[in-house]
C-alpha positions as CSV (number, residue, x, y, z in Angstrom):
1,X,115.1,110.4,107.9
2,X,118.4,109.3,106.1
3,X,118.0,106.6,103.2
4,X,118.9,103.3,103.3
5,X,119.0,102.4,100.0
6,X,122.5,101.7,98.0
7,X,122.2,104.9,95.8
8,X,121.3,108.7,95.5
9,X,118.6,110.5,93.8
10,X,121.6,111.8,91.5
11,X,122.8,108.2,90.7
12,X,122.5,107.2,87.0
13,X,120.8,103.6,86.4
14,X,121.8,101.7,83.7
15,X,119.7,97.9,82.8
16,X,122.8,95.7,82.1
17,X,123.3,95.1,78.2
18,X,123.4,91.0,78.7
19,X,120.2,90.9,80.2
20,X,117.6,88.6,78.1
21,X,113.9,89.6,78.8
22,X,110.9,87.7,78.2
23,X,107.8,90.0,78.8
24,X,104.7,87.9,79.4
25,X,102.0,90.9,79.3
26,X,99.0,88.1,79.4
27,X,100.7,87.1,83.1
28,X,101.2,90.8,84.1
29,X,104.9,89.7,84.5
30,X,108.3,89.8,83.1
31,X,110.9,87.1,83.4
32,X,114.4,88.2,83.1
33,X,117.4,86.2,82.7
34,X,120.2,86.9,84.4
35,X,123.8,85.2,82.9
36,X,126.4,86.1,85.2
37,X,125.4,85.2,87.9
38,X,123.4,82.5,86.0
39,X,119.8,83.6,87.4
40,X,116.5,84.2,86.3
41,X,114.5,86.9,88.2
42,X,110.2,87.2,87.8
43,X,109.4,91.1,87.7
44,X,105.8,92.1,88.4
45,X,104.2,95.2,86.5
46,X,105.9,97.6,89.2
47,X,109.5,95.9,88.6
48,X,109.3,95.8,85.0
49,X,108.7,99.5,84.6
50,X,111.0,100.3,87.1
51,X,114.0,98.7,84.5
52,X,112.8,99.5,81.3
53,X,112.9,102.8,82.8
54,X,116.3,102.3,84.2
55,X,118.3,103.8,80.7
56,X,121.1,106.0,82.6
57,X,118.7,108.1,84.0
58,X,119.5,109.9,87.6
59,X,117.6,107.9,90.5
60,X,115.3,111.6,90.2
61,X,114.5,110.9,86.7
62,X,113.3,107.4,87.1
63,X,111.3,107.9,90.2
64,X,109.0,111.2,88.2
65,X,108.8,109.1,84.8
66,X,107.3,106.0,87.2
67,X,105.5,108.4,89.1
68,X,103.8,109.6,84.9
69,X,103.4,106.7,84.3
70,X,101.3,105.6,87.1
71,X,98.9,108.1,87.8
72,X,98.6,109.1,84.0
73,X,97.1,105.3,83.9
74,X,94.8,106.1,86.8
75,X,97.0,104.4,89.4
76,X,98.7,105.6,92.3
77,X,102.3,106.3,92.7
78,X,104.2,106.8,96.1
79,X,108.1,107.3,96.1
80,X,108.8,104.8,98.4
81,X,107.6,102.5,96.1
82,X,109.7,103.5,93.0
83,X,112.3,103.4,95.6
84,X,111.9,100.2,97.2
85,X,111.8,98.8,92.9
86,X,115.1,100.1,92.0
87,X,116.7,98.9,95.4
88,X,115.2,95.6,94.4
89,X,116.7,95.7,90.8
90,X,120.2,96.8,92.2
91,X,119.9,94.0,94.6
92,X,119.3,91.2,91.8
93,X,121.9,92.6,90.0
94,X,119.6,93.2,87.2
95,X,121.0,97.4,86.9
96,X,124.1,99.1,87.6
97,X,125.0,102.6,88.8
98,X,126.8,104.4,86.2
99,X,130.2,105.7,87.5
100,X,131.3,109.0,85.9
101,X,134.2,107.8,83.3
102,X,130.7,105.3,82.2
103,X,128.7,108.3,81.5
104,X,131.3,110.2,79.9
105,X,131.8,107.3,77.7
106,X,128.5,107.1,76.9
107,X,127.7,111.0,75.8
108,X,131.0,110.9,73.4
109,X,128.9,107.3,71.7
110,X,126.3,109.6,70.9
């Protein structure tokens, strides 16, 4: 079956830099604001994973460190759910895929 989603599993996700966070761990939630588009975007424990984890990693990446992450904390971890997460954070506008001059760019910073 042919994804749907707006990426690959060898597309780099990147959070966006202007992005202010406000984790509220007591609420199991994270609320993020969003500043252009002026917007502000309530992650659940799942969402707010799925972008922290979101540091120019391929699509690949992301989806096994989620996947570690859940079942190492005795929970359970299906693709389609890391999937569904990122689609969810492209759609809010909340990451970006990295285009291949941006990932150049960022390998000469280092």
């Amino acid at each position: 079956m042919a994804s749907t989603s707006g990426f690959s599993p060898a597309d780099r996700l990147e959070r966006r830099s202007d992005l202010v966070l406000r984790p509220l761990p007591e609420l199991r939630m994270c609320m993020v604001y969003r500043p252009r588009p002026a917007r502000i975007v309530t992650l659940n424990p799942t969402g707010w994973m799925l972008l922290e984890l979101c540091n120019g990693e391929t699509v690949e990446e992301i989806e096994a460190a989620y996947g570690a992450c859940m079942t190492s904390g005795g929970g359970a971890a299906t693709f389609q759910d890391a999937r569904q997460g990122l689609q969810i954070l492209l759609e809010h506008q909340l990451v970006r895929k990295l285009a291949v001059s941006q990932l150049q760019k960022k390998r000469e910073e280092k």
